[in-house]
N, C-alpha and C positions, 0 to 999 in steps of 0.2 A: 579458535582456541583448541590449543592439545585434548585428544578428550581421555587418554592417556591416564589410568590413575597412578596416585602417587603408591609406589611400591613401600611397603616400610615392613621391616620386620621387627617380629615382637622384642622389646628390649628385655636383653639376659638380664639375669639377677643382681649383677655387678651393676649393671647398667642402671637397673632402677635403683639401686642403693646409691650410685652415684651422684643420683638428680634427686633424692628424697624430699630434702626441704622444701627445693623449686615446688616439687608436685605441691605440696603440704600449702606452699604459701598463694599456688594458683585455685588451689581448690577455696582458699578463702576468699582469694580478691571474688573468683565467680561469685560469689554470694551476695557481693556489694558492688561489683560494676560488670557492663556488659561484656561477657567474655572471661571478666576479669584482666581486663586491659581499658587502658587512655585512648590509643589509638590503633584500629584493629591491625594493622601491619606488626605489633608487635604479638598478635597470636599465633600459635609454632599450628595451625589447623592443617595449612599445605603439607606441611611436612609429618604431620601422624603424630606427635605429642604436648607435652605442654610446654610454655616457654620458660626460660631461665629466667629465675632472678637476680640481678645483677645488685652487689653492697659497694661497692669499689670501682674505681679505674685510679690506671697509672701509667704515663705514657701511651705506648700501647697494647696494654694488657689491663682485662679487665677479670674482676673476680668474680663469682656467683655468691648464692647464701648457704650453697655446700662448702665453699672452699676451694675449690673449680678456677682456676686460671685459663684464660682463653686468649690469644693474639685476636684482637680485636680490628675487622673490617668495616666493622655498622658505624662504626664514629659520630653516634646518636642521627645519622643518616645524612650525614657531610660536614658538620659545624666545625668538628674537630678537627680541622687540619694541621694542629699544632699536638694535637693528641689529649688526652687525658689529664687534667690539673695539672694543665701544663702554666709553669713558674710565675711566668708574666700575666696571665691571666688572673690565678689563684690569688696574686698579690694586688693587679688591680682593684678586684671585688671586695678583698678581704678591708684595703684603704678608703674605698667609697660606702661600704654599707656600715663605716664609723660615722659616714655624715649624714646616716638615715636610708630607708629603703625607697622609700617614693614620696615626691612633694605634689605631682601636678601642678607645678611650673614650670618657667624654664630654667634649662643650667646653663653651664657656658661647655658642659661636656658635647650637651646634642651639638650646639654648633662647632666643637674641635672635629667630633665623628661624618657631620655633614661635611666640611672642610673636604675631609680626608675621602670620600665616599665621590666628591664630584672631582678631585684633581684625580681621583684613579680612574673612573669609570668613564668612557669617551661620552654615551650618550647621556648621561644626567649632566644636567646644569642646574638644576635646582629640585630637593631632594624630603620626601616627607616620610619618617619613620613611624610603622606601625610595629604592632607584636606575633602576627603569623605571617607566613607565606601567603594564607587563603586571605586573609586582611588585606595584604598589599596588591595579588591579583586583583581581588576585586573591588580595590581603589582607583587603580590602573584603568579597569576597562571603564568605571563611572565616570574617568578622565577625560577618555577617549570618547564616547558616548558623549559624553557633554557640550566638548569641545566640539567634535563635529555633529552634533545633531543628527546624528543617526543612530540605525539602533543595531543592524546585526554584526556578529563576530564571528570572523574565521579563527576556529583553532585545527588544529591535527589532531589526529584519532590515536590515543596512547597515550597525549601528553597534557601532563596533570597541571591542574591551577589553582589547586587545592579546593575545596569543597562548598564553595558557594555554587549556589543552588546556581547560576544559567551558567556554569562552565563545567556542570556534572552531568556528560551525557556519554553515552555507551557509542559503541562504534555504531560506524554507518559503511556507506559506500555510495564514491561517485560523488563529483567534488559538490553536486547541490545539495546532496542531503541531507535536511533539517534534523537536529539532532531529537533525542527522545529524551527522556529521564532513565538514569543508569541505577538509582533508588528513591525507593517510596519515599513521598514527603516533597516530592520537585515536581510543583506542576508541569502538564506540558507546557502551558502554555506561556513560563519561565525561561522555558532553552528552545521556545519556536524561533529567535532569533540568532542559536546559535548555529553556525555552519561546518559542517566536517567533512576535513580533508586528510587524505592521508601526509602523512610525513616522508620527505625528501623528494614529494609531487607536484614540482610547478605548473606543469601543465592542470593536472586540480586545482592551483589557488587561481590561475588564470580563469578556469570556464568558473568558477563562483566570485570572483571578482567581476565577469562580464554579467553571470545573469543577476548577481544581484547589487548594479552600479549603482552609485548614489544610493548605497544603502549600506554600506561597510564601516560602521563603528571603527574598528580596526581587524590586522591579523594578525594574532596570540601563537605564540610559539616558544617552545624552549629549544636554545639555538644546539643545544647538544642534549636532543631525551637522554630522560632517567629514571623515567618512571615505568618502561615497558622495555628494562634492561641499559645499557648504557649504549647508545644508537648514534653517532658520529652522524654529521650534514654530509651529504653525499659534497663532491666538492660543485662550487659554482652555487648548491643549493641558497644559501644564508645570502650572497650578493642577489641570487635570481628574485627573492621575496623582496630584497629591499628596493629591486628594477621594477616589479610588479608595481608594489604598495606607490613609488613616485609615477607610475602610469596611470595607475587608477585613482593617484589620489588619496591612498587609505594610509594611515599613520599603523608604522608596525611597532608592533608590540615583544621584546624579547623578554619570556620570564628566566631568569639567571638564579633565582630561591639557591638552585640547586651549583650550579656553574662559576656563580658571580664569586670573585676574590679567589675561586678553587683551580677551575683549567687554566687563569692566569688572574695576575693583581688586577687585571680591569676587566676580567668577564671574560666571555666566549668574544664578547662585539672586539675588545682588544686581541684576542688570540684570531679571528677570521678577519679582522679589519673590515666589516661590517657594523654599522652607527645605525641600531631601532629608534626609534621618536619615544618610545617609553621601557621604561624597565623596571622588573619585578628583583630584589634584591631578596636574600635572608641566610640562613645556616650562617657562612662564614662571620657576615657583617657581624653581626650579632655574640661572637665569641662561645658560644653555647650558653646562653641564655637567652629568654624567649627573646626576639628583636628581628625582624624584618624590615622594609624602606620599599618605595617606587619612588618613581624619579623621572627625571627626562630634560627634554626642551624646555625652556623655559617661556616658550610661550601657550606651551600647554600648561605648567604647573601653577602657573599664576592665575590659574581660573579656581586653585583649588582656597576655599576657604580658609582665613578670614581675608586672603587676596580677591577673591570673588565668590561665585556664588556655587561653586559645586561643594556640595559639605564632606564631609568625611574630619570624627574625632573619636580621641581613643584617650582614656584617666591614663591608664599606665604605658603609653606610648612615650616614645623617649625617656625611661625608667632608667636611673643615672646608675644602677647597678649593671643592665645590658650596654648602656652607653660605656661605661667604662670597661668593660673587658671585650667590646669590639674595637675600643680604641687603642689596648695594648693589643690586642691580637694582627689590628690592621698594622700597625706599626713595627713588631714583629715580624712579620712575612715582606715589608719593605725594606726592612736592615741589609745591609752588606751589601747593599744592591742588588734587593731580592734573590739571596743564595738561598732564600726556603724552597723556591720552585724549582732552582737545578737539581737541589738535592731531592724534592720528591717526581723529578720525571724519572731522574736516575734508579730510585726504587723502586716505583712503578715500572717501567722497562723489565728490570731484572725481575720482578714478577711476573710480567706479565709473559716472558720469555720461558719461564720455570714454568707457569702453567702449563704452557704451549706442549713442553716438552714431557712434561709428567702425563699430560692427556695422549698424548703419541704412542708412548712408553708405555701406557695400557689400553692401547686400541680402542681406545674411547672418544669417537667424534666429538670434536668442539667449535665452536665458533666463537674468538674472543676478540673481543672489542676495547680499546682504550682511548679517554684524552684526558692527556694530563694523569691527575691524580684519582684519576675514575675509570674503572674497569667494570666487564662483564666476562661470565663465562656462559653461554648460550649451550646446551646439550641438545644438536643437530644431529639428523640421519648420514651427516658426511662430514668431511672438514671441510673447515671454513665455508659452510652453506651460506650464502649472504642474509644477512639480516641487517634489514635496511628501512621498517616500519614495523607499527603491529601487530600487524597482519602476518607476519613473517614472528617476528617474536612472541607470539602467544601460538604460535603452531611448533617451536620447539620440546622439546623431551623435559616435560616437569616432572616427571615419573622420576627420570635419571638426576634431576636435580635433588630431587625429597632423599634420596640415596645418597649423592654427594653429602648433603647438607647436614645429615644425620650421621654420617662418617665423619666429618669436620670438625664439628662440634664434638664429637668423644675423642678425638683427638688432641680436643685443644685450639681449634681453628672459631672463633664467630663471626658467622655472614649472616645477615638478612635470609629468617623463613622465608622468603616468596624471591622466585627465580627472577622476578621482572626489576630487580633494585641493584643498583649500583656496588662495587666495592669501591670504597674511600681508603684511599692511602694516607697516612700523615708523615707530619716529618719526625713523630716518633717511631714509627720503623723502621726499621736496617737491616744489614746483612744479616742479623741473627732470627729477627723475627722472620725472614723471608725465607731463610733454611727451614724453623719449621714448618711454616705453613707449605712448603713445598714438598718437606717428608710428608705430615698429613695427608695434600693432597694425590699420591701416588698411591696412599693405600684406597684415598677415598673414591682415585677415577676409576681403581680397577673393577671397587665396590660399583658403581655407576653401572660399567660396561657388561656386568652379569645380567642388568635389566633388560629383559627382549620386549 
């Protein structure tokens, strides 16, 4: 980890008259929740202030509770890839929350969404909807666990599975490395079966697939991280795990929360032509309302309850207000024969081009990473320093980020406080939103580049 601190300078007068109410309205939430945030990612702590409060989005712009217009890259951290109260969406919900909010039954919505969820995604054949990411992780691996009766789990060091307790473990090294607990409240002896590897390291998944054979639950991965920046499979990577997992035996596991319906309509497994045995869905699926899914083989899935005997149940799973605006939203991005994804590679490109050049243009090392409609910008000691796990991305320049970030935002630009999170493109972005953001960024790399 950088140890690097974040440089911030005091904000002028203007500046804090600018953010007033934000400050006003976070000094209240701390009073009533921790931080004063839902989820601590959305505390501005890396970066030296308090976070914006957000009343509005529209396309892709979003408002604060000053007044504050921002081109918005957080896209509530992927869901939105059609952007903000976008049409089809706003009109599905607004038509199904006439017929009630929740029944805990069934509709015939889940099963259009199921439909729709296994003709796109190569490895699901049969598909069970929860309401987070960390839900559906950790339904996935109970799957896998069950199915084969074993108990440990290889994941990579960086990459998140959301926050149940045996898939929250801090880095290690050395592909045997039992993991530890990464915060209080996880026993050890919760993540003694979890195994850490680094990311884009076959030769690690191999020596922990040999020393610990016949004992591999599965191996958990997100086929393109995004949680320790946005980190591309080296190539060959994503086919080598899936030659591994059929040598050893071990069902793999791909989480896509982040990926799935975003880098293409059927996932990362459709964009590498790599088929996992199981998979973690969410953001997209879901339309921006709570809704995640895992999935797979179907002779894994029919072990899960009332098919057989591995339980996993949720009251507001399959919640016909998430069901219906991930059914216009999947629908949507299938139109015209998927001309949402030409037109957001082609944005992204042109940004990610613009960045390139604007970081150039002030001598500012960068290292930036793309797939699809997910970028990074990495603040290295050279260009294009490879980063290629996270070990390599937590040893980048968060210093130069907290600078970026705070240049961006009074500009008009919002990214994710924490340097290690992806930017989301939608297809409400275009040339105009991408001229700003790439004037912004030219004042803000030069801002960076002052930081020694």
């Amino acid at each position: 980890m950088s140890t690097r601190s974040a440089a911030v300078a005091e904000p002028s007068e203007a500046a804090t008259e600018r953010y007033a109410k934000s400050a006003a309205a976070h000094a209240a939430a701390k009073k009533v929740m921790p931080g004063g945030v839902n989820s601590p990612v959305r505390a501005y702590k890396a970066v030296g202030r308090d976070p914006v409060s957000v009343v509005s989005g529209k396309g892709a712009v979003v408002t604060d509770i000053d007044g504050n217009d921002y081109v918005d890259y957080v896209g509530s951290y992927g869901p939105l890839i059609l952007g903000h109260a976008a049409a089809p969406i706003t009109a599905a919900v607004s038509k199904a929350l006439q017929r009630g909010t929740t029944f805990g039954m069934p509709t015939e919505a889940e099963t259009r969404l199921a439909e729709n969820v296994v003709k796109a995604v190569p490895g699901v054949e049969v598909v069970r909807f929860v309401n987070s990411g960390t839900e559906a992780a950790m339904s996935a691996i109970r799957v896998a666990r069950g199915v084969t009766g074993r108990n440990k789990v290889i994941k990579c060091t960086g990459c998140y599975h959301g926050h149940t307790d045996a898939l929250l473990v801090s880095a290690g090294s050395g592909a045997t490395t039992l993991g530890v607990p990464s915060s209080p409240g996880v026993p050890a002896s919760v993540v003694q079966n979890t195994v850490l590897v680094s990311y884009n390291d076959l030769e690690a998944v191999r020596s922990a697939m040999e020393t610990h054979r016949g004992d591999v639950a599965c191996m958990a991965v997100e086929p393109v991280a995004g949680n320790m920046g946005c980190i591309p499979p080296a190539d060959g990577y994503l086919q080598g795990l899936r030659n591994l997992c059929d040598e050893f035996d071990v069902p793999l596991l791909f989480d896509e929360v982040m990926t799935g319906f975003r880098v293409a309509y059927g996932g990362a497994q459709e964009r590498y032509g790599v088929t996992p045995d199981l998979t973690c869905l969410g953001k997209v699926v879901g339309g921006g309302l709570p809704c995640a899914a895992y999935g797979g083989r179907e002779d894994f899935m029919r072990h899960v309850a009332p098919d057989g005997p591995i339980y996993q149940a949720g009251t507001l799973s399959g919640n016909p207000l998430a069901m219906a605006a991930g059914l216009a939203q999947l629908e949507t991005l299938a139109a015209d024969d998927f001309a949402a994804y030409e037109q957001l590679e082609t944005t992204a490109a042109a940004l990610e081009a613009g960045l390139r050049k604007a970081a150039k243009k002030a001598k500012c090392p960068v290292t930036l990473t793309r797939v699809g409609s997910m970028l990074c910008v990495f603040f290295t000691d050279t260009d294009e320093a490879p980063v290629t796990n996270y070990e390599q991305a937590t040893a980048t320049r968060t210093d130069r980020y907290a600078s970026f970030f705070n240049a961006m935002l009074d500009h008009g630009v919002m990214l994710a406080p924490a340097a290690f999170e992806a930017w989301f493109v939608s297809t409400a972005h275009d040339d105009a939103t991408t001229k700003a953001t790439l004037k912004a960024a030219e004042k803000a790399f030069a801002a960076a580049a002052t930081i020694q």
